[in-house]
Biopython code that builds the backbone (N, CA, C, O; Angstrom):
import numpy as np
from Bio.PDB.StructureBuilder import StructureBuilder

atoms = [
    (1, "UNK", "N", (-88.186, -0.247, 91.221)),
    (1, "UNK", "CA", (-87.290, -1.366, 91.395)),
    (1, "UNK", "C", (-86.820, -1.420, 92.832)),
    (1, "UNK", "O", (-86.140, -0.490, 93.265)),
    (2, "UNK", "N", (-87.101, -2.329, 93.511)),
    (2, "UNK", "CA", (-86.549, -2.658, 94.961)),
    (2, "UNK", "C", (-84.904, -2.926, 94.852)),
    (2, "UNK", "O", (-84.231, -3.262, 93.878)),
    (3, "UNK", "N", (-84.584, -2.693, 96.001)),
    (3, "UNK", "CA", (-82.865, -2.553, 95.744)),
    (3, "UNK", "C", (-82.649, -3.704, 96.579)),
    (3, "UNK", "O", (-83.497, -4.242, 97.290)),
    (4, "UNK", "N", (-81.335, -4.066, 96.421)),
    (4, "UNK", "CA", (-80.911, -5.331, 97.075)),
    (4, "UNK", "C", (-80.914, -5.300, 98.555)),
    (4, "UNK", "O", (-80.960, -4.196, 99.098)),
    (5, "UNK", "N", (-80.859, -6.679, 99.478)),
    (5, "UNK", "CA", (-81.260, -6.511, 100.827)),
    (5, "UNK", "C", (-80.452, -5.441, 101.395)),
    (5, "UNK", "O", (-80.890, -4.651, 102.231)),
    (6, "UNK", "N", (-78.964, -5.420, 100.815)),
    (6, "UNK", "CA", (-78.124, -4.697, 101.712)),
    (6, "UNK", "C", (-78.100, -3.146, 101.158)),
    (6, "UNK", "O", (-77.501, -2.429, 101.959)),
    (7, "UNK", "N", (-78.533, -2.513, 100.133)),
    (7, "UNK", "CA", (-79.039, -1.319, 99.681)),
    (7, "UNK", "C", (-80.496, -0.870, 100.576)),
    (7, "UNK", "O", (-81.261, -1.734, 101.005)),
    (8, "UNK", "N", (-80.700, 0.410, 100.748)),
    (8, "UNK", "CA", (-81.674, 1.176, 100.911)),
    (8, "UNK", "C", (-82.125, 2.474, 100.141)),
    (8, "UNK", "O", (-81.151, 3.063, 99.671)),
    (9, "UNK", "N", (-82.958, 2.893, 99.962)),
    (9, "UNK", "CA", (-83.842, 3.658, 99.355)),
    (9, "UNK", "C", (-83.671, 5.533, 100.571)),
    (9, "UNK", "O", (-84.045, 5.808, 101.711)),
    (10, "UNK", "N", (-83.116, 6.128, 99.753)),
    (10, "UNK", "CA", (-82.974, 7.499, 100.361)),
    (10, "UNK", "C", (-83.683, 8.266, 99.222)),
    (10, "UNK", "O", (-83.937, 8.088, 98.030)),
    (11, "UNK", "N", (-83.916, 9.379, 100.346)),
    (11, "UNK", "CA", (-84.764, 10.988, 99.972)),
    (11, "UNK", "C", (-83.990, 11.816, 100.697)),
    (11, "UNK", "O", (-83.972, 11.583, 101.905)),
    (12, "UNK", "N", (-83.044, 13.142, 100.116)),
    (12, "UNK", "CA", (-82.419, 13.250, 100.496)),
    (12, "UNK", "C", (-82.424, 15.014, 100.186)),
    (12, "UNK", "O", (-82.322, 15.319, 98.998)),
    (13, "UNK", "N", (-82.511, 15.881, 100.950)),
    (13, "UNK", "CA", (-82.807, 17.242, 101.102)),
    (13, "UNK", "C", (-81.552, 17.478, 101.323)),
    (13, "UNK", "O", (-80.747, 17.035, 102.142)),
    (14, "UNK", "N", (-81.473, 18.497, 100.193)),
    (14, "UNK", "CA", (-79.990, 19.680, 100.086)),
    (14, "UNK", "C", (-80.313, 21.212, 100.612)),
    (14, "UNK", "O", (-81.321, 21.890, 100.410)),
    (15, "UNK", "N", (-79.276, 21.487, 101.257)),
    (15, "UNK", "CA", (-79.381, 23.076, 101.732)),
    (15, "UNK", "C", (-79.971, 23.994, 100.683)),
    (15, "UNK", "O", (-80.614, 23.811, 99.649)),
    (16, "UNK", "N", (-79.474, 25.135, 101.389)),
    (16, "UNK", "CA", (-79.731, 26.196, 100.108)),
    (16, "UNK", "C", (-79.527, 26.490, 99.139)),
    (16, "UNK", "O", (-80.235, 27.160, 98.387)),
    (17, "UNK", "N", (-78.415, 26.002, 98.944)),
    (17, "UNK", "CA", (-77.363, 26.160, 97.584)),
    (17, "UNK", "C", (-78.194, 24.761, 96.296)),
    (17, "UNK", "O", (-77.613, 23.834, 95.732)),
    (18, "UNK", "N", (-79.481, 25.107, 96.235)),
    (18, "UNK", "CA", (-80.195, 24.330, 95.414)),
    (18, "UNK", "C", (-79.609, 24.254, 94.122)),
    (18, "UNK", "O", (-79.367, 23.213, 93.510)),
    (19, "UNK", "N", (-79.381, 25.500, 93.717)),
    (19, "UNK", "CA", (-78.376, 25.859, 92.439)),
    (19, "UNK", "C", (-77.068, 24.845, 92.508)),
    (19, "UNK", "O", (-76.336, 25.028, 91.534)),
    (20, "UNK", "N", (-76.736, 24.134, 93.137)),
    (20, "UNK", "CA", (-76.096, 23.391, 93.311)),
    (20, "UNK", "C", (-76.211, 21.501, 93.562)),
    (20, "UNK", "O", (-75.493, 20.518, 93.747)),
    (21, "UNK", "N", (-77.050, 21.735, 93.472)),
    (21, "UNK", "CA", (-77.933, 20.192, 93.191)),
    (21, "UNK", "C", (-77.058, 19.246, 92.769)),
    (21, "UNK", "O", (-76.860, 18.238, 93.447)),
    (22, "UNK", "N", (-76.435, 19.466, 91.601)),
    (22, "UNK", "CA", (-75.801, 18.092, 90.619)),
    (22, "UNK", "C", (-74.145, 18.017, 91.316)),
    (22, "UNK", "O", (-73.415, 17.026, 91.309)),
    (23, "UNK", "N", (-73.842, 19.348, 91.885)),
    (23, "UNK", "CA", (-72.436, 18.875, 92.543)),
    (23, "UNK", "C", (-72.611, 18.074, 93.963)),
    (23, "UNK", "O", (-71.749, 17.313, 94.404)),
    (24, "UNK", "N", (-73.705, 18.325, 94.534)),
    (24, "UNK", "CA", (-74.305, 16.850, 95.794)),
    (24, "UNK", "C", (-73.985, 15.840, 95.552)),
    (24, "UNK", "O", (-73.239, 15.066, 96.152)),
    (25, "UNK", "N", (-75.032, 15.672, 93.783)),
    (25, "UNK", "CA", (-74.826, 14.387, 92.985)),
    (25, "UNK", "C", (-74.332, 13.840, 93.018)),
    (25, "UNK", "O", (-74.465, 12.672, 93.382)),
    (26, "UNK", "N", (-72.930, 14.732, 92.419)),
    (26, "UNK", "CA", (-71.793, 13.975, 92.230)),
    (26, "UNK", "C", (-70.920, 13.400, 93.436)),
    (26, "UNK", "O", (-70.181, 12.422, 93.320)),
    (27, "UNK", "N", (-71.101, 14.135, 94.612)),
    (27, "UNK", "CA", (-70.427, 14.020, 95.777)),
    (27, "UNK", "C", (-71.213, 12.311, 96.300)),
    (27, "UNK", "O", (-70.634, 11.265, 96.593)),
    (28, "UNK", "N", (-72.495, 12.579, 96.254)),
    (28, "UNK", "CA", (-73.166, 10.951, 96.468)),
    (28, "UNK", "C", (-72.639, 10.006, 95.892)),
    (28, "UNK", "O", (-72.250, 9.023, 96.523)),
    (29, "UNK", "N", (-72.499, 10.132, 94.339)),
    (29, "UNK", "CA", (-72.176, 9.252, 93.441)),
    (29, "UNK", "C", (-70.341, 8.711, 94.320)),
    (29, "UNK", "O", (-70.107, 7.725, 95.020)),
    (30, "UNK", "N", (-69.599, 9.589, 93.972)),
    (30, "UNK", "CA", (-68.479, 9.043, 94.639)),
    (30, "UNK", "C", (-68.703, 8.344, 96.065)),
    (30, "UNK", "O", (-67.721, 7.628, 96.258)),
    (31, "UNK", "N", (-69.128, 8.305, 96.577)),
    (31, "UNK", "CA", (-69.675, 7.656, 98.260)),
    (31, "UNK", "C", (-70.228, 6.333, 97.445)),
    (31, "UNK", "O", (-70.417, 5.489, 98.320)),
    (32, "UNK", "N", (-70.542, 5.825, 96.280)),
    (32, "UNK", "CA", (-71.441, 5.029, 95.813)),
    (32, "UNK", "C", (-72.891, 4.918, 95.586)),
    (32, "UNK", "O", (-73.584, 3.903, 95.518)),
    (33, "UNK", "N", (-73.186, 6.046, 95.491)),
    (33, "UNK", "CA", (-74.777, 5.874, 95.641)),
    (33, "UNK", "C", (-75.337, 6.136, 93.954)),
    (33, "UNK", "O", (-74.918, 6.833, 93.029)),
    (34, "UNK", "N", (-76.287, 5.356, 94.090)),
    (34, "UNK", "CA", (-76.726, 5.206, 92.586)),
    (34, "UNK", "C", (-77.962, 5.956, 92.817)),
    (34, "UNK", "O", (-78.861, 5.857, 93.652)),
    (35, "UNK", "N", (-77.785, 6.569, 92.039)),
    (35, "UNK", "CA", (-78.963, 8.448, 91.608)),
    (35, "UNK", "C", (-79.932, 8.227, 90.983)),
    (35, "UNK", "O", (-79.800, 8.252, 89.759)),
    (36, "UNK", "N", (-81.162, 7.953, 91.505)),
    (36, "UNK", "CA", (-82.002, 7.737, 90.726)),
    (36, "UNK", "C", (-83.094, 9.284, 90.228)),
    (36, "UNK", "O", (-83.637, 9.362, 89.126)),
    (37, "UNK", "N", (-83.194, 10.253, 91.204)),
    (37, "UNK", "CA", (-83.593, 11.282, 90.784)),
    (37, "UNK", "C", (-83.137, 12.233, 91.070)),
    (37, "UNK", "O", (-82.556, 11.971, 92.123)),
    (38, "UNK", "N", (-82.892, 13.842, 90.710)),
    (38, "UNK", "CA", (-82.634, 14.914, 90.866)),
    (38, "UNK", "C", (-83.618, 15.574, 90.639)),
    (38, "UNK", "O", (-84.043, 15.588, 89.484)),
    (39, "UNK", "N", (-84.346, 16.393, 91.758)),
    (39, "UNK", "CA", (-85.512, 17.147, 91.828)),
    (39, "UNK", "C", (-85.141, 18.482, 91.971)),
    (39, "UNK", "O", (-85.568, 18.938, 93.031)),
    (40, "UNK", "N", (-84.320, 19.519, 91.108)),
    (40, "UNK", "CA", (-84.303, 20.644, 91.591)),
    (40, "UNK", "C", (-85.221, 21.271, 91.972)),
    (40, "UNK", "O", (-84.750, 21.896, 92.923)),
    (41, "UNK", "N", (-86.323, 21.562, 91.868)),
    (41, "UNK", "CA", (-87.303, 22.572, 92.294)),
    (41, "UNK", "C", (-87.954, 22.271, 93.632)),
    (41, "UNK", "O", (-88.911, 22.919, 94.055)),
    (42, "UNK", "N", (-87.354, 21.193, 94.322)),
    (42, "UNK", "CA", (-87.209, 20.565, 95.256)),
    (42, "UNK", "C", (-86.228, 20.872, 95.775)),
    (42, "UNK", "O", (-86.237, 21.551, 96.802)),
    (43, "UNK", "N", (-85.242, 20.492, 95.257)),
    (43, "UNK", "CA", (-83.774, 20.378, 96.609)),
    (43, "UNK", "C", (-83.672, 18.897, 96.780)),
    (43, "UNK", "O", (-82.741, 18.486, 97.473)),
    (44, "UNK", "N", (-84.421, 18.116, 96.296)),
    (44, "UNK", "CA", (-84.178, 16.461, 96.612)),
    (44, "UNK", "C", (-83.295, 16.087, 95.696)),
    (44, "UNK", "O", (-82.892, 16.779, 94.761)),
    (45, "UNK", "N", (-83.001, 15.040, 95.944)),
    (45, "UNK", "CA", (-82.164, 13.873, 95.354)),
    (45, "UNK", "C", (-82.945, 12.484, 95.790)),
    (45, "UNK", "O", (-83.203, 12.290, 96.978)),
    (46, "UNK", "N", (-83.201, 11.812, 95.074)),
    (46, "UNK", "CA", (-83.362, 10.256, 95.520)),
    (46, "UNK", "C", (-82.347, 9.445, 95.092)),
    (46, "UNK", "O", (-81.530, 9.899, 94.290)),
    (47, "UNK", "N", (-82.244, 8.130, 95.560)),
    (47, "UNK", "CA", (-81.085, 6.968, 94.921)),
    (47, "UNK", "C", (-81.520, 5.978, 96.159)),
    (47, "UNK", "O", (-82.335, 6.028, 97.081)),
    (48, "UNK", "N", (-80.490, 5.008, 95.658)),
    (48, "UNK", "CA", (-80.303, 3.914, 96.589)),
    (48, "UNK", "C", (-78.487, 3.816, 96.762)),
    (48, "UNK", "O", (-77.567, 4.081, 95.989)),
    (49, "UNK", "N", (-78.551, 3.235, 98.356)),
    (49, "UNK", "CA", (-76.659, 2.963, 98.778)),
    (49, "UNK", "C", (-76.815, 2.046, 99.811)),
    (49, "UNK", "O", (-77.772, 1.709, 100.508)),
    (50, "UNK", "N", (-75.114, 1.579, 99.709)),
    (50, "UNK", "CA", (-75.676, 0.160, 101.000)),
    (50, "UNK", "C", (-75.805, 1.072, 101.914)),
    (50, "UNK", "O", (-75.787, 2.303, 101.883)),
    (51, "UNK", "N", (-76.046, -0.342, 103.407)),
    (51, "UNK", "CA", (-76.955, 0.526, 104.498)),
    (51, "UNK", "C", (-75.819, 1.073, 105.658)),
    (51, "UNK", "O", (-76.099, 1.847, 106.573)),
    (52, "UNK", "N", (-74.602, 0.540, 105.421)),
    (52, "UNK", "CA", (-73.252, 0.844, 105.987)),
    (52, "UNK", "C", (-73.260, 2.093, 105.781)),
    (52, "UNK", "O", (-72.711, 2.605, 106.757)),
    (53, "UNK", "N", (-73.685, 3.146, 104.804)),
    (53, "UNK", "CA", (-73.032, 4.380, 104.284)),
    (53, "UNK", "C", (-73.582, 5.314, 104.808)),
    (53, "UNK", "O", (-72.957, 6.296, 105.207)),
    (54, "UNK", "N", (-75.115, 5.156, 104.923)),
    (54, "UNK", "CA", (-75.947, 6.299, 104.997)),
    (54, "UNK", "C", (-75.553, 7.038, 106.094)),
    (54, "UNK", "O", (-75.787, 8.113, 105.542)),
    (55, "UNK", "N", (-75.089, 7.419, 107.352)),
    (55, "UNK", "CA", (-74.385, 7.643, 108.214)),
    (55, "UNK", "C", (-73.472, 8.919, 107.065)),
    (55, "UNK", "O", (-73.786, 10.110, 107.065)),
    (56, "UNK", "N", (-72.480, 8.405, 106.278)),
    (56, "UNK", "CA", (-72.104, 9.117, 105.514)),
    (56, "UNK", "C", (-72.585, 10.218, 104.446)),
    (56, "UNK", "O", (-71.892, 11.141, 104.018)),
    (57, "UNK", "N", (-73.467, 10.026, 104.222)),
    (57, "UNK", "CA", (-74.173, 10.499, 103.446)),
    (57, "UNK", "C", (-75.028, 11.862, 104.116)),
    (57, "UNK", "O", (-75.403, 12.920, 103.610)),
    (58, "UNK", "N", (-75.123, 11.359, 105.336)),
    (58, "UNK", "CA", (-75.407, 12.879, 106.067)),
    (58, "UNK", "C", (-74.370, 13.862, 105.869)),
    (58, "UNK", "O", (-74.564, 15.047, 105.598)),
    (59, "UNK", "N", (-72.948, 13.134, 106.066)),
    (59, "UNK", "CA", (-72.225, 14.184, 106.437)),
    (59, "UNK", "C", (-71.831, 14.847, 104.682)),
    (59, "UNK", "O", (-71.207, 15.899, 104.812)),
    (60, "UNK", "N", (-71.949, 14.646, 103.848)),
    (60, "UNK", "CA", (-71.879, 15.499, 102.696)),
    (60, "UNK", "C", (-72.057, 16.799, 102.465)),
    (60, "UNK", "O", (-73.153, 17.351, 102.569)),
    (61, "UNK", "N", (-71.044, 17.346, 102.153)),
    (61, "UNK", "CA", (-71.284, 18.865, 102.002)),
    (61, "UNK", "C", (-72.296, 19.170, 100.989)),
    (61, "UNK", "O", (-72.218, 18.900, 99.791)),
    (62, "UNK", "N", (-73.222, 19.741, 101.575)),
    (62, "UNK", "CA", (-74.431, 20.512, 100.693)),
    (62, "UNK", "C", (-75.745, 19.837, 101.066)),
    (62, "UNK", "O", (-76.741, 20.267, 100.485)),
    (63, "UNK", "N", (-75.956, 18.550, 102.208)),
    (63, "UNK", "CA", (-76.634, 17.652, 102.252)),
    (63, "UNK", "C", (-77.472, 18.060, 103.844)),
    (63, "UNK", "O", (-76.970, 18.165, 104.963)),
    (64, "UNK", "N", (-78.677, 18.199, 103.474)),
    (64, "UNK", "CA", (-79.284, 19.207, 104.825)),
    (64, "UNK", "C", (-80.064, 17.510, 105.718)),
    (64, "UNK", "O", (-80.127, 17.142, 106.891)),
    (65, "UNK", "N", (-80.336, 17.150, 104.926)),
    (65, "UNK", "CA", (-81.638, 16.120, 105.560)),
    (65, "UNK", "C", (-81.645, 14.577, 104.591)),
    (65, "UNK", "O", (-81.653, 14.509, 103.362)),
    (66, "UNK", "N", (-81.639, 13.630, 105.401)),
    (66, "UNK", "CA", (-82.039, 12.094, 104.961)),
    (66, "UNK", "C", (-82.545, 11.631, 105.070)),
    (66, "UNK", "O", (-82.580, 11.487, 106.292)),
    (67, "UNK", "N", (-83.576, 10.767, 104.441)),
    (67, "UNK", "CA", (-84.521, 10.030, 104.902)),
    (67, "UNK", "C", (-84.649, 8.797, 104.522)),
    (67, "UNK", "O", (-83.909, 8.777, 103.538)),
    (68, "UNK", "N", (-85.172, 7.538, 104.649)),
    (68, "UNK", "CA", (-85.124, 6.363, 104.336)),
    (68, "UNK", "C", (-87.015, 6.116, 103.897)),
    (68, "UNK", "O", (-88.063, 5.923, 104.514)),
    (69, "UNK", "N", (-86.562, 6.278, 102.456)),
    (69, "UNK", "CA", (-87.692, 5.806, 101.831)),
    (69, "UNK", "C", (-89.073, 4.927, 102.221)),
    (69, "UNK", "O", (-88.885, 3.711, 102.252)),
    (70, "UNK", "N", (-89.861, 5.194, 102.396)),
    (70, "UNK", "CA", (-91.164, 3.900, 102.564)),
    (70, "UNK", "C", (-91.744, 3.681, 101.247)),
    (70, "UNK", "O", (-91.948, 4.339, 100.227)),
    (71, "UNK", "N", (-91.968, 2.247, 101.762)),
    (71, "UNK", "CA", (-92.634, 1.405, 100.302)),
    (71, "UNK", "C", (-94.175, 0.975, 100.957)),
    (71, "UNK", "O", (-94.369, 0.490, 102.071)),
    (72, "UNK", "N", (-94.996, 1.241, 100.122)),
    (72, "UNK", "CA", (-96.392, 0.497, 100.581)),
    (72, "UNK", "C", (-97.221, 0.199, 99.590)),
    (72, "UNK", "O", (-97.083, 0.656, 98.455)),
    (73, "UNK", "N", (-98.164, -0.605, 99.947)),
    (73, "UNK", "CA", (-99.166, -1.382, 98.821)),
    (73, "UNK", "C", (-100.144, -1.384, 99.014)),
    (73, "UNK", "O", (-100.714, -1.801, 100.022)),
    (74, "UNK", "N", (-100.592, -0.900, 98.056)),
    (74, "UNK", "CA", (-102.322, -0.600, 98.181)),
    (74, "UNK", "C", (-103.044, -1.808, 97.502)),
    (74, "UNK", "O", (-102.631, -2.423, 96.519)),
    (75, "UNK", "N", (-103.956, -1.993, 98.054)),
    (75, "UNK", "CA", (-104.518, -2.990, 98.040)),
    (75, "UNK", "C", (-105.677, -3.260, 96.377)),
    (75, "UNK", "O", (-106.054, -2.125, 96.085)),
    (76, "UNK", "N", (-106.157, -4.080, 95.544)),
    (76, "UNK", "CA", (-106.219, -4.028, 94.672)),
    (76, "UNK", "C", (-107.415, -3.035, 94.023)),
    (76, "UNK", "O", (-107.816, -2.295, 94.921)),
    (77, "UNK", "N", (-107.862, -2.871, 93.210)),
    (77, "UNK", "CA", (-109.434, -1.625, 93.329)),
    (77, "UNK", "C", (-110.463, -2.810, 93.834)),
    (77, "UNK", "O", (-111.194, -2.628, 94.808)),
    (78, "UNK", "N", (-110.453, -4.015, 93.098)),
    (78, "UNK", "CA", (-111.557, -5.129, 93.324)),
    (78, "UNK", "C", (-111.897, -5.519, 94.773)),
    (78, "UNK", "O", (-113.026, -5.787, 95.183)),
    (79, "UNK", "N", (-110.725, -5.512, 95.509)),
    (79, "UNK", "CA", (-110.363, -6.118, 96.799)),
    (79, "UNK", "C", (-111.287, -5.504, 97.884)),
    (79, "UNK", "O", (-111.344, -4.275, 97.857)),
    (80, "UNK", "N", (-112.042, -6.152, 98.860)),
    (80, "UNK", "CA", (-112.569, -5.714, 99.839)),
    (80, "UNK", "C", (-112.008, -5.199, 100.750)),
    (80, "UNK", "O", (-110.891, -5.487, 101.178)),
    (81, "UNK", "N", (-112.723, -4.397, 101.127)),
    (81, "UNK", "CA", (-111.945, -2.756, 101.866)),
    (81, "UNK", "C", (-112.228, -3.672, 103.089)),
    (81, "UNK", "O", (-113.133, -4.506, 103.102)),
    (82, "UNK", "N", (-110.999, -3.338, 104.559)),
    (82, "UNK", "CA", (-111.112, -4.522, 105.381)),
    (82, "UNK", "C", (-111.372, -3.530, 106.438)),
    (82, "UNK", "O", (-111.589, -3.899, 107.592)),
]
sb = StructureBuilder()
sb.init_structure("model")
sb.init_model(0)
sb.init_chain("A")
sb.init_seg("    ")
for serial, (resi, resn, name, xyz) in enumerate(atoms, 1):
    if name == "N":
        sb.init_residue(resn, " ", resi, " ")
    sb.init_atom(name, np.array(xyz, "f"), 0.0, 1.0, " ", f" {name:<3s}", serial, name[0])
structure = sb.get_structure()
């Protein structure tokens, strides 16, 4: 699901304290961010938040790394390879 113009798409790497994953969560969630995955065996988190925040979202305790999602489209199987 694409998020609204003023939302963006984060990937979002937690420190060490992986064991600690869902209290990030929750720390995102209050900032507003809507959680779309929790990857412990990862350390990720994905979601979407407006684009005002992300700035914030670095600074979260437990929150090592951010990234802003890419979307791409592959072209159809039928479709001539260009």
């Amino acid at each position: 699901m694409a998020p609204a113009t003023d939302q963006v798409n984060l990937i979002i790497a937690v420190d060490e304290a992986k064991d600690r994953l869902s209290e990030v969560a929750e720390r995102l969630r209050a900032l507003g961010m809507k959680i779309e995955g929790e990857l412990e065996a990862l350390g990720t988190i994905t979601g979407t938040i407006e684009k005002n925040k992300v700035e914030l979202v670095s600074k979260v305790k437990g929150v090592s790394h951010v990234e802003t999602s890419r979307d791409y489209q592959l072209a159809p199987p039928d479709a001539d390879v260009q």
